[in-house]
C-alpha positions as CSV (number, residue, x, y, z in Angstrom):
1,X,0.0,0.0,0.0
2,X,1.5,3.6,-1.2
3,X,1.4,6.1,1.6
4,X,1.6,10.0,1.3
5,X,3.4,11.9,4.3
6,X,1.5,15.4,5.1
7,X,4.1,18.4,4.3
8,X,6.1,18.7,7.3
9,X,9.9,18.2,8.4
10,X,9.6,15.2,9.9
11,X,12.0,12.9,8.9
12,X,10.5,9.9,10.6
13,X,7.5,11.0,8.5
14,X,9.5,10.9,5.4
15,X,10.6,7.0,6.4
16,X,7.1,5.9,7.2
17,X,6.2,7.0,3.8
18,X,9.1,6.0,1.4
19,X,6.2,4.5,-1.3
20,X,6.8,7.7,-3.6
21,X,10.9,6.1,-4.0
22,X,11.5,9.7,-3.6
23,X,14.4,8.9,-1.1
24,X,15.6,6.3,-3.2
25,X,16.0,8.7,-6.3
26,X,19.5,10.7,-4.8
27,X,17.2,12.7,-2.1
28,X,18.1,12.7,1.2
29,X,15.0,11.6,3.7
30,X,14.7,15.7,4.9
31,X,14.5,16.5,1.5
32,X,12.0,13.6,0.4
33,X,9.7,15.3,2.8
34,X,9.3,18.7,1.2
35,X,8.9,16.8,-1.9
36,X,5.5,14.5,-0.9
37,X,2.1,15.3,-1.7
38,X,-0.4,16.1,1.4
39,X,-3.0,13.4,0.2
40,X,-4.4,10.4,1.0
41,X,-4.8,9.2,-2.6
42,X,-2.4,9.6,-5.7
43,X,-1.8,13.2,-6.8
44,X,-2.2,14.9,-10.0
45,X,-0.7,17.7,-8.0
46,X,2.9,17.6,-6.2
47,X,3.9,20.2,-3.7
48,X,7.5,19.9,-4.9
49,X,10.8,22.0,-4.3
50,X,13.3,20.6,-7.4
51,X,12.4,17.5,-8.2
52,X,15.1,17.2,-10.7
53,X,17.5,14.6,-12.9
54,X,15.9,10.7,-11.5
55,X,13.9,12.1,-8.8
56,X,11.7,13.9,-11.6
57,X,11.4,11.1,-13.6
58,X,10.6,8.9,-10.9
59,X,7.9,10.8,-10.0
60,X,6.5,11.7,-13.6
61,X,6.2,7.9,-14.1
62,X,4.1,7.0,-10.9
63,X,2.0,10.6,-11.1
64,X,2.1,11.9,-14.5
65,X,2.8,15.8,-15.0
66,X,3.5,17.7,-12.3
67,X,2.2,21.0,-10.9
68,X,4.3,23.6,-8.9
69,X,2.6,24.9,-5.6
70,X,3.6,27.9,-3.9
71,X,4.1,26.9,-0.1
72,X,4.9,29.4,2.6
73,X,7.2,26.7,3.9
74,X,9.3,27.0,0.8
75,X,8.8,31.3,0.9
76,X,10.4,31.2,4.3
77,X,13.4,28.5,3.2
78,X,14.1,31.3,0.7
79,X,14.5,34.1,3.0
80,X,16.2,32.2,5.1
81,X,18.7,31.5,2.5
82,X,19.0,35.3,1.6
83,X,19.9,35.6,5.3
84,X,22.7,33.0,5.5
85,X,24.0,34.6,1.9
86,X,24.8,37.7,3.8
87,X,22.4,39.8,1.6
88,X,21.8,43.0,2.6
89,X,18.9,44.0,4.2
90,X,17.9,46.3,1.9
91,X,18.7,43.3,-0.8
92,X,16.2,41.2,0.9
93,X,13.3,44.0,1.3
94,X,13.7,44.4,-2.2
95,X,13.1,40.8,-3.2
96,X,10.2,40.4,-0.8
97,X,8.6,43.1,-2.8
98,X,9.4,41.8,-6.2
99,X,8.3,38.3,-5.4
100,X,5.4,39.7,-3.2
101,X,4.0,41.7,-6.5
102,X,4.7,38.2,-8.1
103,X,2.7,36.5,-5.6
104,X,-0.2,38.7,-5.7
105,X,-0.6,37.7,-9.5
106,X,-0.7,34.0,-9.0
107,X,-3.1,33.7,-6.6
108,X,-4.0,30.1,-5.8
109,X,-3.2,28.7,-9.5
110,X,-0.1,26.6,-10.4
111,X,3.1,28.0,-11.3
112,X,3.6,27.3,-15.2
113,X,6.2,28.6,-17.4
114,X,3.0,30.1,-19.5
115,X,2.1,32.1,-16.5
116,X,5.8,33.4,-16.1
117,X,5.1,34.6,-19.1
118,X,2.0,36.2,-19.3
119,X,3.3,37.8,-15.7
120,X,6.4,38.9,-17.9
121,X,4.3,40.6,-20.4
122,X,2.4,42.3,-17.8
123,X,5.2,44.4,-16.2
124,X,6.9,45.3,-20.0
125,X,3.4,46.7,-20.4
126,X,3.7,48.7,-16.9
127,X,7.2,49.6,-16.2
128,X,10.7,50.5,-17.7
129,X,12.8,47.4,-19.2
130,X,15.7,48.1,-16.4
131,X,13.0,48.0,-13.5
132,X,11.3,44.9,-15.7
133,X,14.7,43.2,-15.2
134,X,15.1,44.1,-11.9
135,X,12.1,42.5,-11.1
136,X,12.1,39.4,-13.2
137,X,15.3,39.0,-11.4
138,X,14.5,38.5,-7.7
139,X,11.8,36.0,-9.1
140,X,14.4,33.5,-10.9
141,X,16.7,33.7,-8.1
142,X,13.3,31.9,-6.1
143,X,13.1,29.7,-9.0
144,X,16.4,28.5,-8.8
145,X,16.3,28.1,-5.3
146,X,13.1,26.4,-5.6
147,X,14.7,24.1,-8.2
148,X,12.5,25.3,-10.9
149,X,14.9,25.8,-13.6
150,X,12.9,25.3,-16.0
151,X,10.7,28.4,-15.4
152,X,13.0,30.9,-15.0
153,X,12.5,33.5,-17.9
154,X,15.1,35.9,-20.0
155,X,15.7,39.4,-19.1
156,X,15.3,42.1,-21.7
157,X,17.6,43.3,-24.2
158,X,18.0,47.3,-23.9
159,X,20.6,49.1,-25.2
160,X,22.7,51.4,-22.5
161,X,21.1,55.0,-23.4
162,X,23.6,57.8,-24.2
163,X,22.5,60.4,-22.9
164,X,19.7,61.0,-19.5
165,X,16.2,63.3,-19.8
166,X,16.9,66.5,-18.5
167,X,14.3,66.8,-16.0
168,X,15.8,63.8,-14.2
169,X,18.7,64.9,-13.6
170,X,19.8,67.3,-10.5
171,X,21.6,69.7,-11.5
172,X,25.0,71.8,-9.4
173,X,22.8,75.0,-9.7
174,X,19.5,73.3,-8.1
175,X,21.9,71.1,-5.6
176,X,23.3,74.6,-4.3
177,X,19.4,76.2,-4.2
178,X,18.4,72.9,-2.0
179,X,21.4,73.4,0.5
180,X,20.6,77.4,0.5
181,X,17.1,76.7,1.3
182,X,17.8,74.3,4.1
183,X,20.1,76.6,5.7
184,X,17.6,79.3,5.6
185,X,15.3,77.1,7.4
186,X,17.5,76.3,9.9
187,X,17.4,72.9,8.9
188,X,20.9,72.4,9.3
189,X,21.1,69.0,9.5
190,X,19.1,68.2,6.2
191,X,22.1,71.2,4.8
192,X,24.9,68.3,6.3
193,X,23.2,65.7,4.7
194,X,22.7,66.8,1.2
195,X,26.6,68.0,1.6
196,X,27.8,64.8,2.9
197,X,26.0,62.7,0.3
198,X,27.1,64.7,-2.6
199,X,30.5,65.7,-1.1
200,X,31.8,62.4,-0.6
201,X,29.5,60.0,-3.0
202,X,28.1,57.9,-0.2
203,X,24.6,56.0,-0.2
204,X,21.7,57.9,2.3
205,X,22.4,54.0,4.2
206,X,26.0,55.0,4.7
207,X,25.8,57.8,6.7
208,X,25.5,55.6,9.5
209,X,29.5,55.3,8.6
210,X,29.8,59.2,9.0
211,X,31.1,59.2,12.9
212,X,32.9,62.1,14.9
213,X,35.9,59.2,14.8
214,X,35.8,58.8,11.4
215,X,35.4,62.7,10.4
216,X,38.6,63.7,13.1
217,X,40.4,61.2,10.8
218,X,39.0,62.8,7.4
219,X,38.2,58.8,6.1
220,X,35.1,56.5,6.7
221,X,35.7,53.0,6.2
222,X,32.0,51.9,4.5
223,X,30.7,48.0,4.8
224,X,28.0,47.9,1.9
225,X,27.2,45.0,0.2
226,X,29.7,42.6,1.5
227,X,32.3,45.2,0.2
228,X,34.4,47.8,2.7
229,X,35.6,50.8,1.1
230,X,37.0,54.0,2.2
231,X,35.6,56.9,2.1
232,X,37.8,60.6,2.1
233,X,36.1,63.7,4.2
234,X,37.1,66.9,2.7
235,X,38.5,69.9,4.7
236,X,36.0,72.1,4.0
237,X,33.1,69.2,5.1
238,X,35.4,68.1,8.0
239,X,35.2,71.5,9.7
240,X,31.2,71.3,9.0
241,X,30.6,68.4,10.9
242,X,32.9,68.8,13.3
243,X,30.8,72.0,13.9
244,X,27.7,70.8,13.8
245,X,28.3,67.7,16.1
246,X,30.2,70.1,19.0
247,X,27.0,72.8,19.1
248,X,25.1,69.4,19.7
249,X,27.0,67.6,22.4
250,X,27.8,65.0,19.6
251,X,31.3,63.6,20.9
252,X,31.2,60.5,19.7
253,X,29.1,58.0,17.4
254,X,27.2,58.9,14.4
255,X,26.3,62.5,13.7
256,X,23.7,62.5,11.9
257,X,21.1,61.1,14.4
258,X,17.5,61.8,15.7
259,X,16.9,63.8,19.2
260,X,16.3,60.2,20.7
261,X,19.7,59.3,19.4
262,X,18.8,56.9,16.9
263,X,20.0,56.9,13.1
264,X,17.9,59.3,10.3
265,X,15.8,57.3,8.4
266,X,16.0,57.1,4.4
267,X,12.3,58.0,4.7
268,X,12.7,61.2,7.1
269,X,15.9,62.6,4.2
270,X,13.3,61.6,2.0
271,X,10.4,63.7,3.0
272,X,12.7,67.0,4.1
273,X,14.4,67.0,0.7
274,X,10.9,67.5,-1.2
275,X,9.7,70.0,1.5
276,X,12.8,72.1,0.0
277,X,11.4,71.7,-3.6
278,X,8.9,74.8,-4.1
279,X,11.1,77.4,-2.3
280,X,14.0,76.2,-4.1
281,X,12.4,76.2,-7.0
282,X,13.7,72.6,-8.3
283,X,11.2,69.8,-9.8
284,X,10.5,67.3,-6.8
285,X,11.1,64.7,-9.2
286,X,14.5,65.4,-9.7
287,X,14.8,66.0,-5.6
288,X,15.8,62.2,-4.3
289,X,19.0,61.4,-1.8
290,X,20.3,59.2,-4.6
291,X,20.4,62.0,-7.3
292,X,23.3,63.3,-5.0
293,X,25.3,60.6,-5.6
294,X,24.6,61.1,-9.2
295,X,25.9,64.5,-9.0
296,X,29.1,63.7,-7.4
297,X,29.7,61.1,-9.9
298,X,29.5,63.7,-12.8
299,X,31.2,66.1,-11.4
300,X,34.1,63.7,-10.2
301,X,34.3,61.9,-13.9
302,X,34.4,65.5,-15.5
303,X,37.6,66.3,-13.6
304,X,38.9,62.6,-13.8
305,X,37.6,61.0,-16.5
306,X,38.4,57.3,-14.7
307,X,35.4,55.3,-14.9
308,X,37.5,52.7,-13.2
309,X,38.6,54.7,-9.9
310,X,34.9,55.6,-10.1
311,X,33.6,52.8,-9.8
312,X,36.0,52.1,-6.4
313,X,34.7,55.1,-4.7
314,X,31.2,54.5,-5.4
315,X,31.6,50.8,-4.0
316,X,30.3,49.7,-7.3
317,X,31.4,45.7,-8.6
318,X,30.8,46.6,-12.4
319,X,31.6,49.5,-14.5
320,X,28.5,49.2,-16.2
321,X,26.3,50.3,-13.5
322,X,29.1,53.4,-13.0
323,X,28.3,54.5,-16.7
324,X,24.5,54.9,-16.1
325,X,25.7,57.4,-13.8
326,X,27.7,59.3,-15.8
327,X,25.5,60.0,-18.7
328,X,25.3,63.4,-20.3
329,X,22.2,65.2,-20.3
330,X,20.5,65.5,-23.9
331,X,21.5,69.5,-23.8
332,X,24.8,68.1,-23.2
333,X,24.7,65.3,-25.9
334,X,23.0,67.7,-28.6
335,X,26.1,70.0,-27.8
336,X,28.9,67.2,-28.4
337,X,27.1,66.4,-32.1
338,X,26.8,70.0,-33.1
339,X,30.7,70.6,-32.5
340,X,31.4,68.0,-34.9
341,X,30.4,70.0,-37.8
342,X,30.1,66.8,-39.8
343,X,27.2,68.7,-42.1
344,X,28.6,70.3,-45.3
């Protein structure tokens, strides 16, 4: 008589039930557990985890096609496994969203490679082809760790554009109106922070990394992505800080905190910095903490013109993500082609 174990981790379970050969077919017991059906009677449904090489073809032949259900069980091995990879937090929150909006559109039906599909057409419809890759990226990295290869999908082809839109990118005139305005608000702490960011090239999550040590020594050493980097104060932003933290009985620690003494959120820079947008008169949408580090990579790669040493002070692991910073503006690009004089 075949038996079907319930989904659990029991491995006794898993040896009570050994009918489905599952453990016989180069699984260990644990993982023949994951892999039976919660049924008394035989499936035409398998809640599976990568059933692959004999073990699939085991299981094909005694239950016919198989059908891939989304367990929570499986959801939380994933994190888990994000966890133990050292993935950043911020990493992780970014896949749980992806995979959440992922989620969301399956509902309760089967995972199928046609419905990969159809879920891949959706978001070309709705968003940009870099955030459609973005996103179709978290999703095949839970495929793979799932063990379903075979529904993991392609990302787009886009070509690298040459030049940015103009109304996305800040500009050194509106970065000086934003720090003007916050001064003259008395928000001198949002004044630091747009300074800091755009002085030194650091992420909004690295200012955690901006201590009084650190700025007496005129360096930060930055952990960021399993990557430690250091990161140069200038004089001029050294004497700031050092300011700023003495008028507030900062002597040691982070300086750029809340009253309560805990770290300012992304969210908080977030919300000041558009708050600045109509006095300065700048477009909110160009008004983000990451268009700072945009800035500073401009301005650094028109004195420099080293994508390479870029790339090291911006922590970055590929060039190619360094270039989509240092795109010219189409005023800029229209410029470059006109002084060619290439028309007769």
């Amino acid at each position: 008589m075949r038996a079907f174990c319930a989904f659990s981790s029991s491995a006794q379970r898993a040896e009570r039930c050994g009918g489905c050969g599952l453990a016989s077919a180069g699984m260990s017991v644990a993982m023949a557990t994951e892999y039976c059906y919660n049924g008394q009677a035989a499936p035409r449904k398998a809640v599976w985890r990568g059933l692959d090489g004999a073990a699939m073809k085991k299981w094909k032949a005694v239950y016919g096609t198989v059908e891939r259900v989304w367990t929570a069980a499986a959801t939380a091995a994933y994190w888990q496994q994000l966890i133990s990879e050292e993935k950043s937090p911020r990493t992780i929150e970014k896949y749980r969203r992806d995979i959440g909006v992922f989620r969301r559109y399956v509902g309760n039906r089967p995972v199928t490679k046609a419905l990969v599909l159809a879920y891949k057409a959706e978001l070309q419809a709705r968003y940009a082809a870099r955030s459609v890759n973005s996103m179709l990226a978290s999703i095949n990295s839970l495929f793979s760790f799932l063990g379903w290869h075979d529904l993991r999908v392609k990302a787009l082809k886009w070509q690298q554009p040459v030049f940015c839109p103009e109304e996305k990118e800040l500009t050194r005139a509106e970065y000086t109106r934003l720090c003007r305005t916050a001064e003259r608000n008395r928000n001198e702490r949002l004044a630091l922070v747009l300074q800091t960011i755009c002085g030194t090239g650091i992420r909004v999550s690295e200012l955690q990394y901006i201590t009084v040590e650190a700025v007496k020594r005129s360096e930060a050493v930055v952990n960021c992505k399993a990557k430690t980097r250091s990161v140069f104060i200038v004089k001029e932003l050294k004497q700031k800080l050092l300011r700023y933290a003495a008028e507030r009985g900062i002597r040691t620690g982070m300086i750029f905190v809340t009253r309560t003494g805990k770290p300012v959120s992304r969210t908080n820079i977030w919300r000041e910095m558009k708050a600045l947008c109509a006095e300065a008169h700048v477009d909110p949408q160009k008004v983000f903490p990451h268009n700072l580090r945009h800035l500073f990579a401009r301005v650094f790669y028109g004195i420099e013109k080293d994508i390479a040493k870029l790339a090291d002070i911006l922590g970055h692991s590929s060039i190619n993500t360094t270039r989509i910073y240092i795109i010219s503006t189409g005023r800029e690009h229209r410029k470059q082609l006109e002084t060619m004089r290439l028309i007769l």
